[in-house]
C-alpha positions in Angstrom: 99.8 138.7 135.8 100.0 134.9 136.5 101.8 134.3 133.6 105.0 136.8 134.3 105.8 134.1 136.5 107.1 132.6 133.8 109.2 135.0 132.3 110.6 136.5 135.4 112.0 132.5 135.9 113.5 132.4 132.3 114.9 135.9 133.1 116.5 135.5 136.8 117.8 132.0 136.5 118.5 129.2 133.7 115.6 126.8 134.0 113.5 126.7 131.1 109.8 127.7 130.2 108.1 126.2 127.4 106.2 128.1 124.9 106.6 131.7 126.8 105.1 134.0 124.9 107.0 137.5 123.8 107.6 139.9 126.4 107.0 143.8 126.2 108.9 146.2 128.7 105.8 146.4 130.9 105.7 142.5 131.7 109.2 142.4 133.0 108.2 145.3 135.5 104.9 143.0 136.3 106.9 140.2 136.5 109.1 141.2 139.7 105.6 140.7 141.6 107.0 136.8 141.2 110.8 137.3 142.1 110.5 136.1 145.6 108.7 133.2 144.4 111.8 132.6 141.3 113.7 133.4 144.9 111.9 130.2 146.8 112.9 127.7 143.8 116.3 128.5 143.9 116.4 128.5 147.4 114.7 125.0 147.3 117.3 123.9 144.8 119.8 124.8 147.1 118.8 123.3 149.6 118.1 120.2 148.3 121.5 120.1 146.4 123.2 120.6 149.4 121.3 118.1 151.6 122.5 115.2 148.6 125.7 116.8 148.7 126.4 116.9 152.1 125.8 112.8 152.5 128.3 111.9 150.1 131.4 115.2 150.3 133.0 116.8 152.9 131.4 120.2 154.1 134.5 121.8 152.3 133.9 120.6 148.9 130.0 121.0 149.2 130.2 124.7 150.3 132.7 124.9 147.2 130.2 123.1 144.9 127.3 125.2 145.9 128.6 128.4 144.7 129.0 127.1 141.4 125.4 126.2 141.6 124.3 129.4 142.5 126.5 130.9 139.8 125.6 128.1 136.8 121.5 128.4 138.4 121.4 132.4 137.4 123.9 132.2 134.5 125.9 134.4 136.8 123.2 137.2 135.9 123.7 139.3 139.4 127.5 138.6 139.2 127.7 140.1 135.5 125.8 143.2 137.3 128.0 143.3 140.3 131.2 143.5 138.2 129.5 146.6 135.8 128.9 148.1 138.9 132.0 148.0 140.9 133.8 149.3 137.5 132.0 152.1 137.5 131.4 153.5 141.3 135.0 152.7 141.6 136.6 154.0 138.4 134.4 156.9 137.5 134.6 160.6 138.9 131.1 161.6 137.4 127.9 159.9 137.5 128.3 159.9 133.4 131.7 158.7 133.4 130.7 155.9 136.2 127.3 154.9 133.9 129.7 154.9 130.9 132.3 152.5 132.6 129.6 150.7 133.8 128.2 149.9 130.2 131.8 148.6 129.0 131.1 144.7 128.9 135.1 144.8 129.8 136.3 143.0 133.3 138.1 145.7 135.8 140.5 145.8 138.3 137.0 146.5 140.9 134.9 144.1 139.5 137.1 141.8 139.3 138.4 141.9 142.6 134.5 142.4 143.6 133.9 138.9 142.6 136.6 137.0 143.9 135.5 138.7 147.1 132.1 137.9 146.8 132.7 134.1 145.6 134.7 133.9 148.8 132.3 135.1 151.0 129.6 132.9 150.3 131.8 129.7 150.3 132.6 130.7 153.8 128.9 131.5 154.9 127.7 128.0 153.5 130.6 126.3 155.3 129.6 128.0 158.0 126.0 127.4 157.5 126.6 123.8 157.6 128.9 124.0 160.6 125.9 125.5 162.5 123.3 123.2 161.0 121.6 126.5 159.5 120.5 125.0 156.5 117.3 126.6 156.1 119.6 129.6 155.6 119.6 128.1 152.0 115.8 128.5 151.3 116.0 131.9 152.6 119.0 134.2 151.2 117.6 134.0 147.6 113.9 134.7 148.2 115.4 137.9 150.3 117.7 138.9 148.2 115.8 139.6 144.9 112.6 140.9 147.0 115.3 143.7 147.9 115.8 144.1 144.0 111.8 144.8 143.7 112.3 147.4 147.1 115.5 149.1 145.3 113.2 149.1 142.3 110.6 150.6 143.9 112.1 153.6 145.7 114.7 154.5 143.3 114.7 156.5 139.6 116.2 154.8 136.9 119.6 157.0 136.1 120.5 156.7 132.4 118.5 159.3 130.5 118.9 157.1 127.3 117.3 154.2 128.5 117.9 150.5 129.2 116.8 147.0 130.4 116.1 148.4 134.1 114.2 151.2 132.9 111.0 149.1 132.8 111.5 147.4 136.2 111.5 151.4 137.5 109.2 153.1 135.6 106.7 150.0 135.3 106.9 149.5 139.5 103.6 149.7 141.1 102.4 149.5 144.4 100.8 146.4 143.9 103.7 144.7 142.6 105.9 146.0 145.2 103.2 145.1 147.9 102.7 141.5 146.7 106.2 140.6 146.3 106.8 141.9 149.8 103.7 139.6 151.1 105.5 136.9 149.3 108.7 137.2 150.5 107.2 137.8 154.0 105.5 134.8 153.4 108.0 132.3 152.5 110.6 133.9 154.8 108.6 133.1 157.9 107.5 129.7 157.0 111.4 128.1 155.6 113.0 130.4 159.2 110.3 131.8 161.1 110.6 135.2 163.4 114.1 134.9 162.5 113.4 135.4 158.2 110.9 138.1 159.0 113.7 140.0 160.8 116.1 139.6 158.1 113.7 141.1 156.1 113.6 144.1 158.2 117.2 144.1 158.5 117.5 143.8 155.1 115.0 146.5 154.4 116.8 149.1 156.7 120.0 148.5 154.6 118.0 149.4 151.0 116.3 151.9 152.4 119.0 154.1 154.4 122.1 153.5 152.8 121.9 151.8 149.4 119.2 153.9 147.8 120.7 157.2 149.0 124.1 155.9 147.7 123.1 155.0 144.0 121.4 157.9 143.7 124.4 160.4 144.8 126.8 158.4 142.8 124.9 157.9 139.9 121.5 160.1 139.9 119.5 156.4 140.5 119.8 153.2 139.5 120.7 150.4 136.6 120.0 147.0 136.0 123.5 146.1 136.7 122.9 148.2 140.3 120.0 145.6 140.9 122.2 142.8 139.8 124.5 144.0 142.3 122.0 144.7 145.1 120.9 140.9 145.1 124.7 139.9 145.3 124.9 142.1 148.6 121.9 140.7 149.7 122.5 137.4 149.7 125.4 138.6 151.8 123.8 140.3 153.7 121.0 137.7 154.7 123.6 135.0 154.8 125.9 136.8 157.5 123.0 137.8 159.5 121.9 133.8 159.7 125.3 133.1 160.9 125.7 135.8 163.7 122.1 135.6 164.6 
């Protein structure tokens, strides 16, 4: 197990692993066990980026700066996924016809619009972040959001009956992955916020569980790995809004 870490930090972000041996479909479903923990170094990266940032910029330009990090940090990964999905729950009338847009590598009218909306949103949660002096916010939103990729994972079939990258992280899902990634994120979200990150969680846990998951699986018969993709975006949404009006 202990060396998925590895590979699920080569897979969810940019930094590099040396020497990482090759993967089989089975590892990548072990290795969401570490995605809060991926989630806690690019949260910590954040943070500190923003901390050097803040002494020298105005709040404005560091907000601005920090999405680009988040985007350059997961080689815009969950973005990619966002866009795939929004495509295809907004252009398709079928669950085939919404899977098929959804596998077009093609930019769309809703994933496009999807993105600008969701680039937005986060520059105006940091900015407001930093107005409140919320910055632990920072350490928090990505160790939440991809624990809620491991949930979705968890509770949800995989819908494409040919097979695909998120097929492992479904079928390979365990209840001792799921259990130890929630520990983890449980963990780190009560040490970087306190009471306040373990309600987040809960918050963010209500959301997967009673609306999301039933969605993805009446629009699509389950989910994708661009669905997951698109979960985390949400999530870090999600977690950031609820720092903000909390």
């Amino acid at each position: 197990m202990s060396w998925t870490f590895p590979l699920a930090l080569t897979f969810l972000t940019i930094f590099p692993w040396p020497r990482l041996p090759l993967a089989a479909p089975q590892d990548l479903a072990r290795s969401m066990f570490w995605f809060p923990w991926v989630g806690a170094v690019l949260g910590l990266t954040y943070w500190a980026a923003f901390q050097v940032m803040a002494k020298f910029l105005p709040d404005m330009a560091a907000a601005a700066l920090l999405v680009a990090l988040t985007a350059v940090a997961t080689r815009g990964l969950h973005l990619d996924g966002l866009a795939d999905a929004l495509d295809g729950l907004g252009g398709g009338a079928t669950p085939e016809s919404r899977l098929a847009i959804m596998k077009d590598s093609r930019l769309g009218t809703f994933g496009a619009v999807g993105l600008i909306l969701i680039l937005l949103l986060k520059f105006a949660f940091f900015l407001g972040i930093a107005a409140q002096g919320k910055h632990a916010a920072l350490m928090v939103f990505p160790v939440l959001s991809r624990w809620g990729m491991v949930l979705l994972a968890a509770l949800s079939p995989y819908a494409r009956p040919e097979g695909g990258l998120g097929q492992a992280m479904t079928q390979g899902m365990s209840a001792g992955i799921l259990t130890g990634a929630t520990l983890s994120a449980a963990i780190f979200s009560f040490l970087m916020s306190g009471v306040r990150g373990l309600a987040l969680m809960a918050g963010l846990a209500l959301i997967i569980i009673t609306l999301l998951r039933p969605y993805f699986r009446r629009r699509l018969g389950g989910i994708t790995g661009d669905v997951l993709g698109a979960v985390n975006e949400l999530g870090e949404i999600l977690v950031l809004a609820g720092v903000l009006v909390g």
